[in-house]
C-alpha positions as CSV (number, residue, x, y, z in Angstrom):
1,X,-49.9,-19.9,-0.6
2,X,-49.7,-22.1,-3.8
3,X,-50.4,-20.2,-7.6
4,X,-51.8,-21.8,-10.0
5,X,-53.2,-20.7,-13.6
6,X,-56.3,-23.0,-12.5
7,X,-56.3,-20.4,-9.3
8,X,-55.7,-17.4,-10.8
9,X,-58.7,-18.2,-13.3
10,X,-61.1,-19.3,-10.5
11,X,-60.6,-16.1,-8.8
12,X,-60.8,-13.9,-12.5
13,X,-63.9,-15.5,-13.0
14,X,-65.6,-15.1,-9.4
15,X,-64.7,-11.7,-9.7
16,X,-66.3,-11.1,-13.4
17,X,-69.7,-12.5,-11.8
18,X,-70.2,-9.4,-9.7
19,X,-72.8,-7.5,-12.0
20,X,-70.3,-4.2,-10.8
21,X,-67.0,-5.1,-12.0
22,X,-68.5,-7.0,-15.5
23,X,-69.4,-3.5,-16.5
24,X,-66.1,-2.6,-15.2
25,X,-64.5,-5.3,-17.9
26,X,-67.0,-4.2,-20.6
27,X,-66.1,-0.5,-20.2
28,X,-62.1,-1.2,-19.9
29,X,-62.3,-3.5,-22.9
30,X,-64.5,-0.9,-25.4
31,X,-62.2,2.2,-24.2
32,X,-58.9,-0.4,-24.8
33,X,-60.1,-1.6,-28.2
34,X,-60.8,2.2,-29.3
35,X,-57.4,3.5,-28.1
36,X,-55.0,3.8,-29.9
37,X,-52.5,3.0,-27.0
38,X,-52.0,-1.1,-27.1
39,X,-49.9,-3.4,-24.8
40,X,-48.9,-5.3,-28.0
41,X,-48.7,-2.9,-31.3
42,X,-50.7,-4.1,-34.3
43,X,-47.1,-3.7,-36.8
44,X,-46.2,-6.7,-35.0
45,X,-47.5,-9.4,-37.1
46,X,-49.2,-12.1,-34.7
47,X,-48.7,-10.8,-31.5
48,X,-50.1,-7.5,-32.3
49,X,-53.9,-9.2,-33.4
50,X,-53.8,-11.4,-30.7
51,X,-54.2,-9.1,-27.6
52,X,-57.0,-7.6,-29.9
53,X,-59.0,-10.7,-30.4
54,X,-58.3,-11.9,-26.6
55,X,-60.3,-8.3,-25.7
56,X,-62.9,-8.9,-28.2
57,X,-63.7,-12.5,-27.4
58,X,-63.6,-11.1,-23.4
59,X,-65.8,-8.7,-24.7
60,X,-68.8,-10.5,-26.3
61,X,-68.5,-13.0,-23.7
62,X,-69.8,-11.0,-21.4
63,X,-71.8,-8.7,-23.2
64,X,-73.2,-12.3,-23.8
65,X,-73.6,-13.4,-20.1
66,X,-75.3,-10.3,-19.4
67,X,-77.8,-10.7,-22.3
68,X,-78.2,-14.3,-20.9
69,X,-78.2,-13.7,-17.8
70,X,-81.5,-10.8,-18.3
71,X,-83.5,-12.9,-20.8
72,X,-83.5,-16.0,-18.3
73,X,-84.9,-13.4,-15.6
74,X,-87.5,-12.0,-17.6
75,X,-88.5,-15.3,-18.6
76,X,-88.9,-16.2,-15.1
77,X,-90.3,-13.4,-13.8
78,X,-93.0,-14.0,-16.9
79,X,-93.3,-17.6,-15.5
80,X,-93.9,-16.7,-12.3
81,X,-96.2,-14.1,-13.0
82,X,-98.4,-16.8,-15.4
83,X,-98.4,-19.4,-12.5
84,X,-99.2,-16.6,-9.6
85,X,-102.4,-15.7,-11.9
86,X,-103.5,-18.8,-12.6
87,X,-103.4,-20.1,-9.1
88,X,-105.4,-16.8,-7.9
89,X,-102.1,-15.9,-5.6
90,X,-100.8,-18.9,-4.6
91,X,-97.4,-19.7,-5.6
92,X,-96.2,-23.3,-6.5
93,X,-93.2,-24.4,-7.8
94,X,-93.9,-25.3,-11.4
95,X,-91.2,-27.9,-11.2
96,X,-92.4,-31.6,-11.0
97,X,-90.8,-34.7,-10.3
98,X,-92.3,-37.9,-12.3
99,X,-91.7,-41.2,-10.3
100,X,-91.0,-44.3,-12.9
101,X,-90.8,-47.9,-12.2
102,X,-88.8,-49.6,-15.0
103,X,-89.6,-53.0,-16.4
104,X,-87.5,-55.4,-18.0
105,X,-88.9,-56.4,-21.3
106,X,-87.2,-59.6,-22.7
């Protein structure tokens, strides 16, 4: 079995996308940031911010996503709601394909 950091990330992120464990990563990453336990101490001059920001940029990422993730749901379920009313029950798909012929113009 062949590792690869492209690998490794690939199955990190297929993981994060189950809604389970990205409350898991949000949870880990507030209780982490509040304790006062770190892998890297903050007296070490670089290395010590650097785990911090890592968390904190995992954290609003997905804090992010999530936020995402519900506004584009309720805007569809708003969608589908104002084309199910307007077509008395019947839904249709509200995307539409528009078929082009191009001219040359010299």
């Amino acid at each position: 079995m062949k590792f690869s950091i492209q690998s490794i990330y690939t199955w990190y992120r297929n993981l994060l996308r189950n809604p389970k464990y990205r409350w898991w990563v949000i949870l880990g990453t507030l209780v982490y940031l509040i304790s006062p336990i770190d892998i890297a101490p903050d007296v070490i001059p670089i290395l010590g911010q650097v785990d911090d920001v890592f968390l904190l940029t995992l954290l609003v990422t997905e804090v992010s996503t999530l936020l995402i993730e519900g506004f584009k749901s309720r805007q569809g379920q708003s969608t589908a709601e104002n084309v199910a009313s307007t077509t008395y029950g019947v839904n249709t798909s509200t995307d539409h394909t528009v078929d082009v012929d191009a001219v040359s113009v010299k």
